[in-house]
C-alpha positions, 0 to 999 in steps of 0.5 A, a space after each residue: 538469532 536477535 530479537 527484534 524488539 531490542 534493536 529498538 530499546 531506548 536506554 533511559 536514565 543516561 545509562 547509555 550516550 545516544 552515540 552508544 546507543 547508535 552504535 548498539 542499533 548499528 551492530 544489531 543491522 550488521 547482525 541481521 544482514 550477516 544472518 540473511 546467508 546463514 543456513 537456517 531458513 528460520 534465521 534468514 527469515 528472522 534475519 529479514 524480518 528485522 532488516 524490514 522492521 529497521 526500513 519501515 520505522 526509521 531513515 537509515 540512508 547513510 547506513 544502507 547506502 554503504 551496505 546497499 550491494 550487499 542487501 540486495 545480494 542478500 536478497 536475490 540469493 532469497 528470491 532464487 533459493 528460498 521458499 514462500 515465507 522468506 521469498 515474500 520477506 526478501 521481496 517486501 524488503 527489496 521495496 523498503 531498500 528502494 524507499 530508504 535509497 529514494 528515486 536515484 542511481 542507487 536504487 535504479 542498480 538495486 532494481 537493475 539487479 532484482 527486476 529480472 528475478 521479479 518478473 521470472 517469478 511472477 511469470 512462473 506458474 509454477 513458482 510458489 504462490 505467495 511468492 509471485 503475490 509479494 512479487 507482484 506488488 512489489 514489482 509494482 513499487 520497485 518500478 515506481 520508485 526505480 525504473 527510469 525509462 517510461 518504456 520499461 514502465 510500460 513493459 512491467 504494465 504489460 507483465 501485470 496485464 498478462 496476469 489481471 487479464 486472465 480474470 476478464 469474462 470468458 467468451 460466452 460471458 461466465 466468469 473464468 473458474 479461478 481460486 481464492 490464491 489465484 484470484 489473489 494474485 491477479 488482484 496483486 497485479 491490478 493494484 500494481 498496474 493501477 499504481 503505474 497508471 499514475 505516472 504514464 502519458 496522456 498518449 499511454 493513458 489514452 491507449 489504456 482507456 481504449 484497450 482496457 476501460 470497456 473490459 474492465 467493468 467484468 472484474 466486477 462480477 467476480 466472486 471475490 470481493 477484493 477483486 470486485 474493490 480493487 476493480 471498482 478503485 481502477 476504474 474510479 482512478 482512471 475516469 479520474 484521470 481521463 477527465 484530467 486529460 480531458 474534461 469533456 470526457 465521455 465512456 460509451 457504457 457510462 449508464 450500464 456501468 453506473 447500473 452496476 456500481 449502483 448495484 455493488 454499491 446497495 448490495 444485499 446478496 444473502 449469498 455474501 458475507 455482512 463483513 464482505 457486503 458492508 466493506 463493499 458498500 463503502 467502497 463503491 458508494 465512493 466509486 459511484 460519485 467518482 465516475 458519476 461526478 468526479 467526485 472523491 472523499 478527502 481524507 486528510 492524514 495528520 502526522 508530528 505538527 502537518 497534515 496532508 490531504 488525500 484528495 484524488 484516487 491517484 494519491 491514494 493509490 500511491 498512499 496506500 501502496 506505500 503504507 503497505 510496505 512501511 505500515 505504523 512507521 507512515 506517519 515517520 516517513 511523511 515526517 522525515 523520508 525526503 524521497 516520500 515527502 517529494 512524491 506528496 509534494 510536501 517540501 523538505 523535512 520540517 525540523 521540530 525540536 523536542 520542546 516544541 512537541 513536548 508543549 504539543 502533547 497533552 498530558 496522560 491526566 489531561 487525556 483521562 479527564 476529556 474522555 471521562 468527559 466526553 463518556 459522562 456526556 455520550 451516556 447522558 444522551 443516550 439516557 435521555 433518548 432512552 427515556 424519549 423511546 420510553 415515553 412514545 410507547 406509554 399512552 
């Protein structure tokens, strides 16, 4: 079984030509994708891990287009025959394969193949849980990447709706009885169908705003406190995007909705965890000005010499939902992946040589002497409001 950690050694002092070095990194793929059939479950697992950890870090278009048939049998061979843990790798892998490919014919036959396994999976009650929570997010990126008929789009929406729905108030009004794995997955399938919110039609959004908008606001009496977030974000993402079709927008229950965002946003139940309670907090003070003003707290993202804003619920959805997959290695895709770059309208590549960032860097010293800097001036003024503290209590 290969180490992870050595595919991506960086051989110094010359030893080795960058060419060699390729070649090694090259060899080391193959490996793990002749391993993802081996008959250990440990080492296909392994196996998959290592193809994951290769897609989140760097570009390997050419080297996965040629083996692209081969990666995706590997991994519907996965999806039907292994169990949880490898189910879930084979799923998050087939959404990396999709990214590496970019929207296209290549990625629209890896999808054309997987789809159908995904969404057996996901409908299957009896398939193994952590399987059907990797496929519902998955299938969700999959189908933003790779499906090319809208009506398809609308199709797996309605998968996810089978599955979120089930969380809405029971007819008498209480909340249904579901379990933390459970709840897990239908928050899985919200996040999935909010994602494709953001590429439906003024027509299709206006249907999802009638059908789904009044029974939405439910899922935030829920006991679990993703899916109470995960709700409150869909909700936000979607005044956002009815006030885009149209600016006079109005919600019937627009003031007992704000009372309850209001409410998560200032909660202080002594029943819920402080971590759970602060997170929260957060979260829905932001979700409160978004459908009290249409307001959203920007956040821009620095990456190699550019920067990119997170200025709408739409893109951070569609930021998340990537980072998710990719995870440390973002910031790389933003720089280099073509297909990541066309999605945040960032133009092509920026080419940088390495001079250029060598000048941008500061120097370890540099860095040592700011903080130490920056920590003799924070402890000075907390001295001194120490001191202040000190003397309004003496008379």
């Amino acid at each position: 079984m290969f180490i992870i950690n050595n595919v991506f050694t960086i051989f110094e002092g010359g030893e080795a030509s960058e060419d060699t070095a390729l070649e090694d990194f090259q060899y080391k793929l193959k490996g793990f994708i002749d391993s993802t059939v081996d008959k250990s479950a440990k080492t296909r697992q392994g196996a998959l891990d290592g193809l994951k950890t290769a897609m989140a870090t760097r570009i390997l278009y050419e080297f996965i287009s040629e083996r692209r048939m081969t990666i995706t049998d590997s991994i519907e061979r996965c999806l039907k025959k292994g169990k949880g843990e490898e189910q879930r790798a084979a799923a998050s892998l087939a959404c990396l394969l999709c990214i590496q490919l970019g929207s296209g014919i290549e990625s629209e036959e890896v999808f054309k193949t997987l789809k159908p396994i995904f969404k057996n999976i996901l409908a299957d009650g009896s398939a193994n849980m952590q399987a059907r929570q990797a496929v519902a997010t998955s299938l969700g990126l999959c189908t933003l990447v790779a499906e090319d008929d809208i009506l398809d789009v609308q199709a797996t929406m309605e998968c996810f709706e089978n599955l979120f729905t089930r969380a809405y108030l029971k007819g008498d009004g209480t909340c249904p009885s579901i379990s933390p794995q459970t709840s897990q997955l239908y928050v899985n399938a919200l996040l999935s169908w909010a994602l494709l919110l953001t590429i439906c039609s003024a027509n299709q959004l206006k249907d999802v705003l009638k059908k789904h908008l009044p029974r939405l606001p439910q899922l935030l009496q829920s006991d679990d406190v993703n899916m109470r977030i995960a709700a409150g974000e869909t909700i936000a993402l979607l005044f956002e995007l009815a006030r885009d079709i149209d600016s006079e927008f109005e919600f019937v229950e627009w003031d007992e909705l704000c009372d309850k965002l209001n409410a998560l946003a200032t909660d202080c139940n002594k029943h819920r965890a402080k971590t759970d309670k602060r997170k929260q907090r957060s979260v829905f003070r932001d979700v409160l000005k978004a459908v009290e003003e249409g307001d959203f707290q920007s956040e821009t993202i620095r990456f190699g010499t550019e920067r990119m804003s997170i200025d709408s619920w739409v893109r951070k959805r569609t930021y998340d939902t990537f980072r998710e997959f990719v995870g440390s290695g973002m910031n790389y895709h933003l720089q280099a992946n073509e297909f990541i770059r066309d999605v945040f309208e960032l133009g092509p590549p920026i080419l940088v040589d390495s001079a250029t960032m060598k000048a941008m860097k500061i120097s370890r010293f540099e860095r040592h002497l700011h903080n130490s800097a920056a920590f003799k001036a924070r402890t000075k003024a907390r001295n001194k409001f120490r001191d202040k503290r000190v003397d309004v209590g003496e008379f």
